[in-house]
C-alpha positions in Angstrom: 250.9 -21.5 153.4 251.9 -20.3 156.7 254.9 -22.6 158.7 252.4 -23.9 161.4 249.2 -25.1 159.4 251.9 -27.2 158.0 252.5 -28.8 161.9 250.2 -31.8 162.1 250.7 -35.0 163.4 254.1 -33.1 165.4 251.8 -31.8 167.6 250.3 -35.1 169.3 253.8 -37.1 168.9 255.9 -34.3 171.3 252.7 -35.1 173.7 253.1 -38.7 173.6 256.7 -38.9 173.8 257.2 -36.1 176.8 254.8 -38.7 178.7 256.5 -41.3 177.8 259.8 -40.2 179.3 257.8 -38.7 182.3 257.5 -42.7 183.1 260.5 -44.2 181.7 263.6 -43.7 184.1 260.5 -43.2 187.3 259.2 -46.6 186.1 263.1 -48.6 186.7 263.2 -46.4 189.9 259.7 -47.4 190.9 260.4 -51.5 190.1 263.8 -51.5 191.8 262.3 -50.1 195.0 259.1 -52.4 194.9 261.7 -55.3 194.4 263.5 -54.3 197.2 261.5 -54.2 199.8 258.2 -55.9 198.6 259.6 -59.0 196.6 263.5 -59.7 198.4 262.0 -58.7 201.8 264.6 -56.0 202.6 263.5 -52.9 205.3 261.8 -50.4 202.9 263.4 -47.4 204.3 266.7 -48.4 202.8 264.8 -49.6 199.8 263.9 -45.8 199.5 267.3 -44.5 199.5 268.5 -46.9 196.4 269.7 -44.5 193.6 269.8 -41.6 196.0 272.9 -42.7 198.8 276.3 -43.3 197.6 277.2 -45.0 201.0 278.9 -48.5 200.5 276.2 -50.3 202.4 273.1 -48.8 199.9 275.5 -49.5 196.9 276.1 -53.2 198.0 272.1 -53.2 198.7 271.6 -51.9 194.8 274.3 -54.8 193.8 272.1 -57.5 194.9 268.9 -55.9 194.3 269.4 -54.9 190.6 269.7 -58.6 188.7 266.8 -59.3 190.5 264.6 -56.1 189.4 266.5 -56.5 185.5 264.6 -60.1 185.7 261.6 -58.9 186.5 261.1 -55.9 184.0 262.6 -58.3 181.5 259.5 -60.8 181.9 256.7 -58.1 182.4 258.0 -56.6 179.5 257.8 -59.7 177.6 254.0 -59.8 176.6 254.1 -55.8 175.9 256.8 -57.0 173.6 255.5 -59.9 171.4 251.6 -59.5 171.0 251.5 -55.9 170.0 253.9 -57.0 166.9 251.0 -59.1 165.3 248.3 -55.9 165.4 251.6 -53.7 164.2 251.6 -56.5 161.3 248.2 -55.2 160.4 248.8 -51.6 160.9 250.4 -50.6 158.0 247.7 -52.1 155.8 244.7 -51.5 157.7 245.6 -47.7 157.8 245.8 -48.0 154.1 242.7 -49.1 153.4 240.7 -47.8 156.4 242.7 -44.3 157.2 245.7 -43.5 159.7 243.6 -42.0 162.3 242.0 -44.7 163.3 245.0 -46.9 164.2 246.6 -43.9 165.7 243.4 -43.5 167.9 243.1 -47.2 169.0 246.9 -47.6 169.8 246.9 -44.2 171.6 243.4 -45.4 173.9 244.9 -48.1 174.7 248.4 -46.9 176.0 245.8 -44.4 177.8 244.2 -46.9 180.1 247.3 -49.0 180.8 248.7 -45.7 182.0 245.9 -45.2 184.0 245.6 -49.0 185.4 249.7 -48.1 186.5 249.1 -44.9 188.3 246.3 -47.3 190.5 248.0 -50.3 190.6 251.1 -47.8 192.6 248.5 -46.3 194.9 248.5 -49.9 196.2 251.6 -49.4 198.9 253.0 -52.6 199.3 251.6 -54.9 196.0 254.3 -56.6 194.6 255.3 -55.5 191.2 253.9 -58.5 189.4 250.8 -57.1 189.7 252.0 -54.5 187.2 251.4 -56.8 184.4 247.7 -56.4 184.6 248.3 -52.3 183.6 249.5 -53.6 180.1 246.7 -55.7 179.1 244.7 -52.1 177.2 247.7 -51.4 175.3 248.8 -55.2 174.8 245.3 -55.5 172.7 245.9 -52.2 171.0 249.2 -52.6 169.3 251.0 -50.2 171.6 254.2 -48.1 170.5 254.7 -50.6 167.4 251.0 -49.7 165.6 251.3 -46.0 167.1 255.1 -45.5 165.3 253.9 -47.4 162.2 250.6 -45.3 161.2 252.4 -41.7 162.2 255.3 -42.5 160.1 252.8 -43.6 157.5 250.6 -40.2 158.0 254.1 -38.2 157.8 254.7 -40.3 154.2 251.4 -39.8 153.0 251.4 -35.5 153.8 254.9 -35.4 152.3 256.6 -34.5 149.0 259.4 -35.9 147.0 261.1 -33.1 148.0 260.2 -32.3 152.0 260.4 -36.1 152.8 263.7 -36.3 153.8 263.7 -33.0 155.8 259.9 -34.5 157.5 261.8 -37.6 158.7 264.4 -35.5 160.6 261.8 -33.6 162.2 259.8 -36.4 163.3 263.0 -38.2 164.6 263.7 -33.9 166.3 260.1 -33.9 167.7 260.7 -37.6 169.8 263.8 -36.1 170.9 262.0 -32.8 172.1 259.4 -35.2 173.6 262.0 -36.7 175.5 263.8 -33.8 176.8 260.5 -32.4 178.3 259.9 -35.4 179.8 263.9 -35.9 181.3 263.4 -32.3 182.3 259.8 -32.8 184.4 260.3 -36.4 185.5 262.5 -35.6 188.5 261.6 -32.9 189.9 257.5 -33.9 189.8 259.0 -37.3 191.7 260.5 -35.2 194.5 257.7 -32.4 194.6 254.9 -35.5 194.6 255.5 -39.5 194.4 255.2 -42.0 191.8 251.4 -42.5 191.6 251.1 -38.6 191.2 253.7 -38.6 188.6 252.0 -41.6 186.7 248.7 -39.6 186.8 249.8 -36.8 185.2 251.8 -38.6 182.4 248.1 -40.4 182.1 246.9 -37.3 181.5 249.4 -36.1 178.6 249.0 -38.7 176.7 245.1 -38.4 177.5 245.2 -34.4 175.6 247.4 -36.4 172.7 244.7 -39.0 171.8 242.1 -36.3 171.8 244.4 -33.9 169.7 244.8 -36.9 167.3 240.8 -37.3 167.3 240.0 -33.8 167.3 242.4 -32.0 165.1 244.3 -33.7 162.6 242.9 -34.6 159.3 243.1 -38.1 157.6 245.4 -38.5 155.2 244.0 -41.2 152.9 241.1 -41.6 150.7 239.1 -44.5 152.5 236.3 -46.2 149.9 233.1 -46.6 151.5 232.7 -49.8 150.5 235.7 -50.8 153.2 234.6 -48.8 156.1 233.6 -50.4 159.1 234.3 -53.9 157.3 234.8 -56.2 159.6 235.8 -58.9 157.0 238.7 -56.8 155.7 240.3 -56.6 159.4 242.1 -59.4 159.3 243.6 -61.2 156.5 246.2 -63.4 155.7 246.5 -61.5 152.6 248.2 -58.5 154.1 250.9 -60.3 155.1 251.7 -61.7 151.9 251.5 -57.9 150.7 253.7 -56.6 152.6 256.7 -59.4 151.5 255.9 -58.9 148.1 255.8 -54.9 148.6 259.6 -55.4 149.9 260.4 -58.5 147.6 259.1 -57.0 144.4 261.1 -56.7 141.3 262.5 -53.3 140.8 265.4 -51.5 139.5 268.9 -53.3 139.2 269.8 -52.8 142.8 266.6 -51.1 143.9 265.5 -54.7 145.9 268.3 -55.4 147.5 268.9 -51.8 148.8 265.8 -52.0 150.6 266.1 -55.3 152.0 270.0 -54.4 153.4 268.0 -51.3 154.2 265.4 -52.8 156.6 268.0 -55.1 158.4 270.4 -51.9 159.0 267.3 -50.5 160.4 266.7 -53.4 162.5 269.9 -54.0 163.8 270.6 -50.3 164.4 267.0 -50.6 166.7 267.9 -53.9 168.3 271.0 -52.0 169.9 269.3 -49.1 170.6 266.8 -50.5 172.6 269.1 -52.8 174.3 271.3 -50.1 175.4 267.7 -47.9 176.7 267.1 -50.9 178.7 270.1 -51.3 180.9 272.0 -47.6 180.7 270.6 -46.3 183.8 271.0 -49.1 185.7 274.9 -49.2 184.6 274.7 -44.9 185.4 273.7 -45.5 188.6 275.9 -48.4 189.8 278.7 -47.6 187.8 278.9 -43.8 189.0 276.4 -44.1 191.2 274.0 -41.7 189.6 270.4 -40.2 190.8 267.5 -40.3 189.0 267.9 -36.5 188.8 271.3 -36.2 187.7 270.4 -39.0 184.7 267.5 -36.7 183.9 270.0 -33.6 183.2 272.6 -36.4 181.7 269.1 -37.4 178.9 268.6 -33.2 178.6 272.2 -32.7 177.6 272.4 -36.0 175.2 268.8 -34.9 173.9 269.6 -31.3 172.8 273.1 -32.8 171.1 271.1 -34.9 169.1 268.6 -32.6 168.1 271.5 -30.5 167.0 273.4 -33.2 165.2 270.1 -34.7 163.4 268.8 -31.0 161.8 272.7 -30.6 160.9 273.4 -33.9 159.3 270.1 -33.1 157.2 270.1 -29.2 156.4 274.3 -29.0 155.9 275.4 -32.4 155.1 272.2 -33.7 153.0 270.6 -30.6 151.8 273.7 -27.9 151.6 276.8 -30.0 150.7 274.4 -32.8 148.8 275.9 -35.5 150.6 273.8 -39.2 149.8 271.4 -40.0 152.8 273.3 -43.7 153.0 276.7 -41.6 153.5 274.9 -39.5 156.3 273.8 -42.4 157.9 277.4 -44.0 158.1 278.9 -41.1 159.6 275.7 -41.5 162.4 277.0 -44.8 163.2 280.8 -44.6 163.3 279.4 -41.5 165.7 277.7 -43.5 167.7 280.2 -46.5 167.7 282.9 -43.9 169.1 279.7 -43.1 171.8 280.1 -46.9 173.2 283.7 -47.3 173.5 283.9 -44.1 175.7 281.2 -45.5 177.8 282.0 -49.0 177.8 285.6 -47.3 179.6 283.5 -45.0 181.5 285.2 -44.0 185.0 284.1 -40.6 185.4 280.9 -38.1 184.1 283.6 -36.8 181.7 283.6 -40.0 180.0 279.7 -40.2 179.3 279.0 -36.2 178.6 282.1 -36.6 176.0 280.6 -39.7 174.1 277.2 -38.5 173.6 279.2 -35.8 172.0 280.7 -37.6 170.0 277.4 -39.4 169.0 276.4 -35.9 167.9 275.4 -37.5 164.2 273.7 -40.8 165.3 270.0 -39.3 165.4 270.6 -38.9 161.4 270.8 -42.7 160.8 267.6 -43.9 160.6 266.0 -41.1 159.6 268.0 -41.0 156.4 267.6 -44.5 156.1 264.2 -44.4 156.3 264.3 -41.6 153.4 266.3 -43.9 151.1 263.8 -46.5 151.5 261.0 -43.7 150.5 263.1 -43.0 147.2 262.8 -46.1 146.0 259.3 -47.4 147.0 255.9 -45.7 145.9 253.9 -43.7 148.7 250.7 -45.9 147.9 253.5 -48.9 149.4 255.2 -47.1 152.1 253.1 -48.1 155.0 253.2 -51.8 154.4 257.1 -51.1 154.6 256.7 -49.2 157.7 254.6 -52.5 159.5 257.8 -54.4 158.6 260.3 -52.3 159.7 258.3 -51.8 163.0 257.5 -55.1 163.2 260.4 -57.2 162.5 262.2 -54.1 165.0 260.0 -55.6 168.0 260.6 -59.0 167.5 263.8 -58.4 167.5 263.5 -55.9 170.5 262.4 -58.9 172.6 265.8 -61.0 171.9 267.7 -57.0 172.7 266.0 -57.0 176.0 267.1 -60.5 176.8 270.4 -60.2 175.4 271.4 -57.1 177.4 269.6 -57.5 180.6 271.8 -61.2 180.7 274.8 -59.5 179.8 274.5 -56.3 182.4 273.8 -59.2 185.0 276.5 -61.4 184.0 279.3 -58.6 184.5 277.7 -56.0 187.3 280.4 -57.1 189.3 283.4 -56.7 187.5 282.7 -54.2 184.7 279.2 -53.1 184.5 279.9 -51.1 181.3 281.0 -54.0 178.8 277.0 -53.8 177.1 278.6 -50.7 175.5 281.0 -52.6 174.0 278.8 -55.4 172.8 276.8 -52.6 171.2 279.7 -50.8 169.4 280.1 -54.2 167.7 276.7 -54.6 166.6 277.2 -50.7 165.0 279.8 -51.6 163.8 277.9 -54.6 161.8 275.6 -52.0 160.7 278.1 -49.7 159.8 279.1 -52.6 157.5 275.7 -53.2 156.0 275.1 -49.7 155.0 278.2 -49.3 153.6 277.3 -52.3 150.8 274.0 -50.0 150.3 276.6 -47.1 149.1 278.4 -49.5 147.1 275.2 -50.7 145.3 274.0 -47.0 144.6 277.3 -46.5 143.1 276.4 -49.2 140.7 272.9 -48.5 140.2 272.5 -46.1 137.3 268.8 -43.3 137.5 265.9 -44.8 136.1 262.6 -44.0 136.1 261.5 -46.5 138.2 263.4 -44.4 141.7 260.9 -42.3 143.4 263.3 -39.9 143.7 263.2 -35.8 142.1 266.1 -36.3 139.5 266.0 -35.2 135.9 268.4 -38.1 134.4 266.9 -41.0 133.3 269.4 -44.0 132.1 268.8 -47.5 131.0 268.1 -49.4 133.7 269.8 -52.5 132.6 273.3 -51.2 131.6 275.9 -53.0 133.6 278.2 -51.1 135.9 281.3 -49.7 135.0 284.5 -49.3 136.3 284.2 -46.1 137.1 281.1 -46.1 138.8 282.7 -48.2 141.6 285.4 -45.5 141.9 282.9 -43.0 142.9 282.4 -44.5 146.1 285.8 -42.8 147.2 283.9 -39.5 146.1 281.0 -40.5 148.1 283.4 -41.2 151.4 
């Protein structure tokens, strides 16, 4: 079979993710200038020039307009945060049992219309940016992101191999990152060509042409029983949540359980810092080196294409070519990443932040490989309940990241607005920790049958470890 009939749910993802990032850094622009001038009163032609002039008396303006505008994402963001996480609860189940497409389709209209509601709420000159809340009600009651990231990964699970699921993670985690550098790449210049309401519209669209790709041209993936479709009975119930605890709680091989558990915190944790950082790095860009929206765009192209680099090369060379375990992979993303944050936690020139997403060059392969691990171990017919909890412990938690970092950028904008980075090379570095106990456990965890994974050894299950088993973790290092 031909390279492209095997493209499928790639196609709507880059879609979704280039409008996406057509919004993102547009959207902080947009709610620091309504702030300005709509909620704190200040004359709106200065409001306009915030992340544009370097003079000292628009960078004092954007020091005591940006707490203010941090606040107020931070609470509209709040309900976008915590409701979707009980439909992305469901998803992983319900797409089991009534197929991934339509989850994908109901997560995807819903984003759709909030997009829309956005791009007419900003027609509205002066409405003060709490008004924006009303924009995420569609894809509040839809599951947003959570559901949408849940099902796709599931779809990617379900069309995979043994053998092409590792590589099938990387490229999902290489098509967001394309997504994103089309996005980085249009967003500017569309701003200064149009305005924001334009701009909104036409990321509306894109996502628009995604939903209707997902309808239109990709085929389901499961085998739904007739006797379940359109069953409103089986929508919601308690029972799915007790599957998915037992799915990651279940008995299996001598370390199997507890890899996957310290698995799905890394994971977490390696989210909850993630997110934080996305949620205050332009912000410190543009008051720490007083950035424009246009030269962060080029800044996200650069960091994009390095990861894209760094992700396919930590699979095909270091995974696939030298045979290097996905945990060990992963570890080398995050003391990557780690070395990322100190450089731009000491940031006092471009230099500083161009050389640490350098240096991060490995840190797209971390979850990716994670996520792999996990889909060693567990049966596909299992993999989407894991999914839900992944996703949906990751946006609980992405609530208390948004809090955590938005207080902390706040609480030192003043005297060093870069020491978030540092608070986030110590969370790596947690991580960094708890993956490295999932190398030490493989190292004592002899091939059994019981690992979905393509090996032809099969050993007792039961033997205890030996002493040299745990010398092989130098090997593995």
């Amino acid at each position: 079979m031909a390279w492209y009939n095997k493209i499928t749910v790639e196609v709507p993802l880059l879609i979704v993710l280039s409008s996406f990032m057509l919004m993102g850094p547009i959207m902080t622009n947009l709610m620091i200038y309504r702030t300005c001038y709509v909620t704190m009163g200040y004359n709106e032609s200065k409001c306009a020039l915030l992340g544009q002039d370097t003079s000292p008396e628009i960078q004092e303006l954007e020091k005591i307009v940006q707490p203010t505008a941090n606040i107020l994402t931070l609470i509209l963001d709040l309900p976008l945060n915590i409701l979707p996480i009980i439909t992305c609860l469901f998803a992983g189940p319900w797409s089991d049992k009534f197929g991934r497409i339509p989850v994908q389709l109901m997560a995807l209209t819903g984003l759709t219309f909030s997009f829309a509601l956005l791009a007419i709420l900003t027609c509205i000159k002066n409405l003060s940016p709490w008004y924006f809340m009303i924009a995420t009600i569609p894809a509040m009651l839809t599951g947003s992101v959570p559901t949408y990231f849940t099902v796709v990964l599931s779809y990617l699970n379900d069309i995979s191999t043994k053998e092409t699921r590792g590589l099938r993670m990387v490229i999902y985690e290489a098509v967001m990152l394309c997504g994103l550098l089309i996005g980085s790449l249009s967003s500017a210049p569309l701003l200064y060509a149009t305005n924001y309401e334009t701009v909104f519209f036409i990321a509306t669209g894109t996502l628009a042409i995604g939903t209707l790709y997902t309808m239109f041209f990709l085929a389901e993936s499961v085998q739904v029983k007739k006797t379940e479709e359109n069953n409103l009975k089986e929508t919601f119930k308690c029972t799915y949540i007790a599957d998915m605890v037992k799915v990651v709680c279940k008995k299996r091989g001598k370390w199997d359980r507890v890899i996957i558990i310290i698995i799905i915190l890394s994971i977490t944790l390696i989210n909850f810092t993630t997110n934080g950082i996305g949620i205050v790095r332009f912000q410190f860009l543009r008051k720490k080196l007083t950035w424009t929206l246009e030269k962060f765009n080029y800044f996200n192209c650069f960091s994009h294409i390095v990861t894209i680099i760094g992700t396919v090369m930590g699979t095909m060379l270091l995974n696939k070519v030298f045979k290097i375990k996905e945990t060990v992979v992963a570890l080398l993303g995050l003391f990557s990443i780690v070395g990322c944050c100190l450089l731009w936690g000491s940031a006092t020139k471009d230099g500083y932040i161009y050389l640490g997403s350098f240096v991060a060059i490995l840190s797209g392969s971390s979850s990716p490989m994670l996520r792999t691990r996990i889909a060693q171990i567990v049966p596909p017919e299992d993999m989407g309940k894991i999914f839900s909890v992944i996703i949906g412990i990751g946006g609980v938690v992405g609530v208390g990241s948004t809090y955590l970092f938005t207080m902390v950028y706040n609480a030192t904008i003043n005297f060093n607005s870069g020491s978030f980075n540092f608070l986030a090379a110590v969370l790596y570095t947690f991580a960094i920790f708890l993956v490295g106990a999932v190398v030490i456990f493989e190292v004592c965890t002899p091939k059994n049958k019981e690992t979905y994974e393509v090996e032809g050894i099969e050993n007792d299950s039961t033997k205890e470890p030996t002493s040299m088993q745990f010398k092989q973790i130098s090997d593995l290092l």
